[in-house]
ROSE-4610 file (N, C-alpha, C; in Angstrom, 1 decimal, always signed):
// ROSE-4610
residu = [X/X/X/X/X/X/X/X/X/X/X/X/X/X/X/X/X/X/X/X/X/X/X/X/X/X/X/X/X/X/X/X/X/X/X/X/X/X/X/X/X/X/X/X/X/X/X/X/X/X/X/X/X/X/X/X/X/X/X/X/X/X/X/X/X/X/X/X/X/X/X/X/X/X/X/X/X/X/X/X/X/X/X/X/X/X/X/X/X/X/X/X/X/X/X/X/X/X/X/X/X/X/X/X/X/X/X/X/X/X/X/X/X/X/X/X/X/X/X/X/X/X/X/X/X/X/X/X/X/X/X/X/X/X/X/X/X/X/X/X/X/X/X/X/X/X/X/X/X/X/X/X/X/X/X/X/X/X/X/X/X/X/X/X/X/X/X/X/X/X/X/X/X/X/X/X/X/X/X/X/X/X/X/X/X/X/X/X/X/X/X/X/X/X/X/X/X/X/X/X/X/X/X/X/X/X/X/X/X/X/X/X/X/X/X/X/X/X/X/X/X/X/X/X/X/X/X/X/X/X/X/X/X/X/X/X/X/X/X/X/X/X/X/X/X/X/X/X/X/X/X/X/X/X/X/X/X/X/X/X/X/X/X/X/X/X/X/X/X/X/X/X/X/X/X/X/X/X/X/X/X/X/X/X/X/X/X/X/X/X/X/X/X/X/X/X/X/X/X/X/X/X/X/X/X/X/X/X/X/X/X/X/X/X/X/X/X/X/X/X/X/X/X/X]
num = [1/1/1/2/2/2/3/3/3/4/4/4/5/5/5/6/6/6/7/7/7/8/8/8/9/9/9/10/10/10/11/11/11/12/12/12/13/13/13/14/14/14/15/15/15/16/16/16/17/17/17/18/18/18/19/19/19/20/20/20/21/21/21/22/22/22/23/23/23/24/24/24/25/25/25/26/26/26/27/27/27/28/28/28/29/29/29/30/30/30/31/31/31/32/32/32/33/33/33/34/34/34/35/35/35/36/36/36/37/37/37/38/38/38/39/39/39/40/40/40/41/41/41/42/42/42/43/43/43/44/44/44/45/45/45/46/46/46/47/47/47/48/48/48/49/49/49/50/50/50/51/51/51/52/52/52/53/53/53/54/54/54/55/55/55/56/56/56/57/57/57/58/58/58/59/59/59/60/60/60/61/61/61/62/62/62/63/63/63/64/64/64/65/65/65/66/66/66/67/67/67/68/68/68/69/69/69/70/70/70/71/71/71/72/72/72/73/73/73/74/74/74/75/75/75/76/76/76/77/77/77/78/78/78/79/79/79/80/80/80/81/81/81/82/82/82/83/83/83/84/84/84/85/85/85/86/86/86/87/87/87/88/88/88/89/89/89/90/90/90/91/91/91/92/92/92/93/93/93/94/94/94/95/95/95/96/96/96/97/97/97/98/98/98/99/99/99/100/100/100/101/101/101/102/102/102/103/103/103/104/104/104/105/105/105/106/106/106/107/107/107/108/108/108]
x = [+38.0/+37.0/+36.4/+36.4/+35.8/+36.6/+38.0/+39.0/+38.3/+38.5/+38.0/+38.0/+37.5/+38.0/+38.9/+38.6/+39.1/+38.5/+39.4/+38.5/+39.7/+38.8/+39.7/+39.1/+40.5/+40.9/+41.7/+41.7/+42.3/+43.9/+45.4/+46.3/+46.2/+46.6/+46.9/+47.8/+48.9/+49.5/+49.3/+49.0/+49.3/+47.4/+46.9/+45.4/+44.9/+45.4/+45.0/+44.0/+43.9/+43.1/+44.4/+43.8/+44.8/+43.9/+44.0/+43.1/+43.9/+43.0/+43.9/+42.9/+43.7/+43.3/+43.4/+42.7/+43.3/+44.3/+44.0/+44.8/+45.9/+46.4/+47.5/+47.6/+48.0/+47.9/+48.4/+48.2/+48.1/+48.5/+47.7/+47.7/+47.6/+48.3/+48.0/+48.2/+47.5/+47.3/+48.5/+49.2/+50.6/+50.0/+50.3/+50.3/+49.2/+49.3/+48.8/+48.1/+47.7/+46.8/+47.0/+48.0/+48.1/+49.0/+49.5/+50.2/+49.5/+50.3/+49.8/+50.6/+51.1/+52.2/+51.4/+51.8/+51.1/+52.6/+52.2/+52.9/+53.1/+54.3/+54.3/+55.7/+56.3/+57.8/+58.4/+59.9/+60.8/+61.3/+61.4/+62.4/+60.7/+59.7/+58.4/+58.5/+58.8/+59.0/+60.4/+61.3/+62.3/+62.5/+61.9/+61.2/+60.1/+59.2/+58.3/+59.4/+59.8/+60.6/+61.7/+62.4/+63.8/+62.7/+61.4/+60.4/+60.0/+59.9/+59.2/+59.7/+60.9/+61.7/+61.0/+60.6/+60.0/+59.0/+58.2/+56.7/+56.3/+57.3/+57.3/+58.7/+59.1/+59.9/+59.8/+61.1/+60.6/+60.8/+60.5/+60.4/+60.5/+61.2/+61.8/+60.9/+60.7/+60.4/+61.8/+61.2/+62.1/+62.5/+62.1/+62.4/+63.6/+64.4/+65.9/+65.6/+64.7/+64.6/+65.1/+64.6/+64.9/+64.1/+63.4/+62.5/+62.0/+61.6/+61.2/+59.5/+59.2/+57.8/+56.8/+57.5/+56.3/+57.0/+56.1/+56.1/+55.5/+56.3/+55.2/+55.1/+54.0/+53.4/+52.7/+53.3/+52.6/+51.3/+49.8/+48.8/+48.4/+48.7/+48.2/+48.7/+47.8/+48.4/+49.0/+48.4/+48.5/+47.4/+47.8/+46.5/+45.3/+44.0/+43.5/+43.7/+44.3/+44.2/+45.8/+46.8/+48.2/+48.0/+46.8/+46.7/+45.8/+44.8/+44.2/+45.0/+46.2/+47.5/+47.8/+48.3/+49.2/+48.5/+46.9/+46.0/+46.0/+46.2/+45.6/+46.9/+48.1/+49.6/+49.5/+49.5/+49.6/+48.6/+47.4/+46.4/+47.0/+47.6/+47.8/+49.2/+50.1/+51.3/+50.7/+49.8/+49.7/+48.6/+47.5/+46.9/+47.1/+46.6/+47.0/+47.3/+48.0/+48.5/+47.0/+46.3/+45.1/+43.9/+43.7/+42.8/+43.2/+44.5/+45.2/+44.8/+44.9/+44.6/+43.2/+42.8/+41.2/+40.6/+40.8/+40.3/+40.8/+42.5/+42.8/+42.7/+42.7/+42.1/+40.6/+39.6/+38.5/+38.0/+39.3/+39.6/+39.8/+40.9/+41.7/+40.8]
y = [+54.6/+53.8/+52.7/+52.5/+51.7/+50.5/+50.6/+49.2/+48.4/+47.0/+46.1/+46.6/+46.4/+46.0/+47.7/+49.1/+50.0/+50.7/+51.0/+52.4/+53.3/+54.4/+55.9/+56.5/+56.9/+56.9/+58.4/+58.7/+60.1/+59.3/+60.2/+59.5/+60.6/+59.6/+60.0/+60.7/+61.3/+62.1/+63.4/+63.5/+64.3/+64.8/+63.9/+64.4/+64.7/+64.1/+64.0/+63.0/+62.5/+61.1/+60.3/+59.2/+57.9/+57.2/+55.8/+54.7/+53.5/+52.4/+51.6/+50.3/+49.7/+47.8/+46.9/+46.3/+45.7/+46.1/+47.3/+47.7/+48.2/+48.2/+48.8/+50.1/+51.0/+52.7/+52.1/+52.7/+52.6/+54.4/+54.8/+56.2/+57.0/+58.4/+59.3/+60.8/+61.7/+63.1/+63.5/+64.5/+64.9/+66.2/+66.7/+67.9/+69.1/+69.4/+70.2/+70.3/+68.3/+68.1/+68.4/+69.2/+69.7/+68.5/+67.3/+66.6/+64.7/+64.4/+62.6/+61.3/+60.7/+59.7/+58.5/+57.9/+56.6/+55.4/+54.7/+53.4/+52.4/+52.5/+51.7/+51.3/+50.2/+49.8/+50.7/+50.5/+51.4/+51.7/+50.6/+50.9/+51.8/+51.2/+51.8/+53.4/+54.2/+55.7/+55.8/+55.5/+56.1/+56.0/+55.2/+55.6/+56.7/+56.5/+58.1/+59.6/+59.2/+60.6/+61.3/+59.9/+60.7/+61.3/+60.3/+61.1/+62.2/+62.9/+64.4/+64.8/+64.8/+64.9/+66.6/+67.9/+68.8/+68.3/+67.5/+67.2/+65.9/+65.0/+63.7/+63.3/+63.1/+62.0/+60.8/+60.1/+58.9/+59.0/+58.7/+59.6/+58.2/+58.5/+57.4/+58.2/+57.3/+57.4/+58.0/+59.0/+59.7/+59.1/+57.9/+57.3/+56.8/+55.9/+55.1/+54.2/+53.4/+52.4/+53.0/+54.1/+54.8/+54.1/+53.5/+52.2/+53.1/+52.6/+52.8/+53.4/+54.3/+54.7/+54.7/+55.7/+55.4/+56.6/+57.2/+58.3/+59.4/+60.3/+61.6/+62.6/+63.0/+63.6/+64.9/+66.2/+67.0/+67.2/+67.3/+67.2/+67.5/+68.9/+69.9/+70.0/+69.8/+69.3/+68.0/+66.9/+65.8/+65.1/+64.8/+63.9/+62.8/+63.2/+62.6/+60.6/+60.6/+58.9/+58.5/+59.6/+59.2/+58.8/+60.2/+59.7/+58.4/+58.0/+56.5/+55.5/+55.5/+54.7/+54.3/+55.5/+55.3/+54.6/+55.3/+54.7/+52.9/+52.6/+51.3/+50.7/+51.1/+50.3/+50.5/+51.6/+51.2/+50.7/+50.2/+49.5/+48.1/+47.7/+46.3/+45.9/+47.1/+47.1/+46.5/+46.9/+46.9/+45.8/+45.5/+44.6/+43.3/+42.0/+41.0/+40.4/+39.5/+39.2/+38.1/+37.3/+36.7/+38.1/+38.7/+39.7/+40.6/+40.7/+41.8/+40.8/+39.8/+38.7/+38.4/+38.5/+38.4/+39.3/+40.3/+41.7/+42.1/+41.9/+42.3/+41.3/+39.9/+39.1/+39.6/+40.1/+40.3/+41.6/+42.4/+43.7/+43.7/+43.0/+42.8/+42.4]
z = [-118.5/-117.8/-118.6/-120.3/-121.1/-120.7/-120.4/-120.3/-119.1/-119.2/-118.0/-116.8/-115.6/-114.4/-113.9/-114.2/-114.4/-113.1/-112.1/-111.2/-111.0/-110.3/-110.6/-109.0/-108.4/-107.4/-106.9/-106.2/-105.6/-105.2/-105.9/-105.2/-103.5/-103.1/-101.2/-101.0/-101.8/-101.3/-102.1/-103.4/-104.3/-104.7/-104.1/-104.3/-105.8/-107.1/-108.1/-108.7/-109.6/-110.1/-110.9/-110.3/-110.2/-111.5/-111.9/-112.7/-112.5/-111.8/-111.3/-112.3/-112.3/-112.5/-112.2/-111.0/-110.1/-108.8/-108.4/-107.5/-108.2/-109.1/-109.9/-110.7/-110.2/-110.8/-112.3/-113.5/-114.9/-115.4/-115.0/-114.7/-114.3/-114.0/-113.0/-113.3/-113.3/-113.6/-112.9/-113.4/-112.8/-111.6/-111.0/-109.9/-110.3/-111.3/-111.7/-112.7/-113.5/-114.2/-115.6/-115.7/-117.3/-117.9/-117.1/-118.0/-117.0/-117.4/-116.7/-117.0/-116.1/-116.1/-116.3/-117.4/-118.3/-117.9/-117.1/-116.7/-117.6/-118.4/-119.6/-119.3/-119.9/-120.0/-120.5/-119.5/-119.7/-121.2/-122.4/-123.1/-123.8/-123.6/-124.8/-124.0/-123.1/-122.4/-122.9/-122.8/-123.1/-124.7/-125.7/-127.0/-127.1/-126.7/-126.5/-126.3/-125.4/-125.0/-125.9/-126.4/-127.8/-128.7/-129.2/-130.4/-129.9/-129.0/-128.4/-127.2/-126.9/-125.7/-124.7/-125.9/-125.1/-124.7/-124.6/-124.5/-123.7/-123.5/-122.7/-122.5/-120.9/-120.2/-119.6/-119.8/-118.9/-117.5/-116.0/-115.3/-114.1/-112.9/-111.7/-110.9/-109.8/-108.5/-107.7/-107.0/-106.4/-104.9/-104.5/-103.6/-103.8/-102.2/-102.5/-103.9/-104.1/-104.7/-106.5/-106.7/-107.8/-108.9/-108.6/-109.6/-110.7/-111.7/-113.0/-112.8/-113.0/-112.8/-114.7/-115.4/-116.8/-117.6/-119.0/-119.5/-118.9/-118.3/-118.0/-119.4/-120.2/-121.2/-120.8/-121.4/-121.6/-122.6/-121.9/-122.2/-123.4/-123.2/-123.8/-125.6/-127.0/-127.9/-128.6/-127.3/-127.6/-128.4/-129.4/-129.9/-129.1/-129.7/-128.7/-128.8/-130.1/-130.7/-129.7/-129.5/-128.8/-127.6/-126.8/-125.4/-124.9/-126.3/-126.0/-126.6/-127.0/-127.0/-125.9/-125.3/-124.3/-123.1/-122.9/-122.1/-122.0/-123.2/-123.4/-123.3/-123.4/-123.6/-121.8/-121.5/-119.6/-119.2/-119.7/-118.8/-119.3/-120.6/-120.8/-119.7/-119.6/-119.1/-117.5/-116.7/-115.4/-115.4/-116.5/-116.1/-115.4/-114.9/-115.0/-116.2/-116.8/-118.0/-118.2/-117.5/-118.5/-118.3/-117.9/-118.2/-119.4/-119.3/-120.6/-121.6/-121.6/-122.9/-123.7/-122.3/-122.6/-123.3/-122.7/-123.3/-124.8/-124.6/-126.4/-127.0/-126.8/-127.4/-128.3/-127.2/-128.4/-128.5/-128.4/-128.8/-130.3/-130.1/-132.1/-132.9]
């Protein structure tokens, strides 16, 4: 919730917490909370996943489209500095690109 323009949202079907920016899920608690899908580019999840393959996948929408969805990460044992990585790589990933600028602009 520190990142810009951040709100947190119940998903509609799954009834978890969502964090959107700008209307754009970033991230989302998995089913049962113990793990959470961080919306980051494909090749930066399918890097995550070869480094810890028991502990994070990269993970599709199960719809026809089969589209690319993010890293799903098991929670539990994750560093707390990895999961404010991954927070900040899917809020840059989903932001608007001048707000993503703005912000790590006077972030760095």
């Amino acid at each position: 919730m520190a990142l810009p323009e951040v709100i947190e949202k119940q998903h509609h079907l799954f009834k978890v917490p969502v964090w959107q920016v700008r209307g754009r899920t970033f991230v989302g608690m998995g089913r049962d909370e113990s793990s959470a899908v961080f919306c980051i580019p494909e090749d930066s999840a399918a890097a995550a996943a070869a480094a810890d393959p028991a502990h994070a996948a990269a993970v599709r929408r199960k719809d026809a489209r089969r589209s690319f969805l993010g890293l799903e990460a098991q929670l539990a044992g994750l560093p707390a500095q990895r999961v404010e990585a991954l927070v900040r790589e899917a809020w840059a990933a989903q932001a608007p690109k001048r707000l993503a600028a703005r912000y790590l602009g006077s972030a760095g």
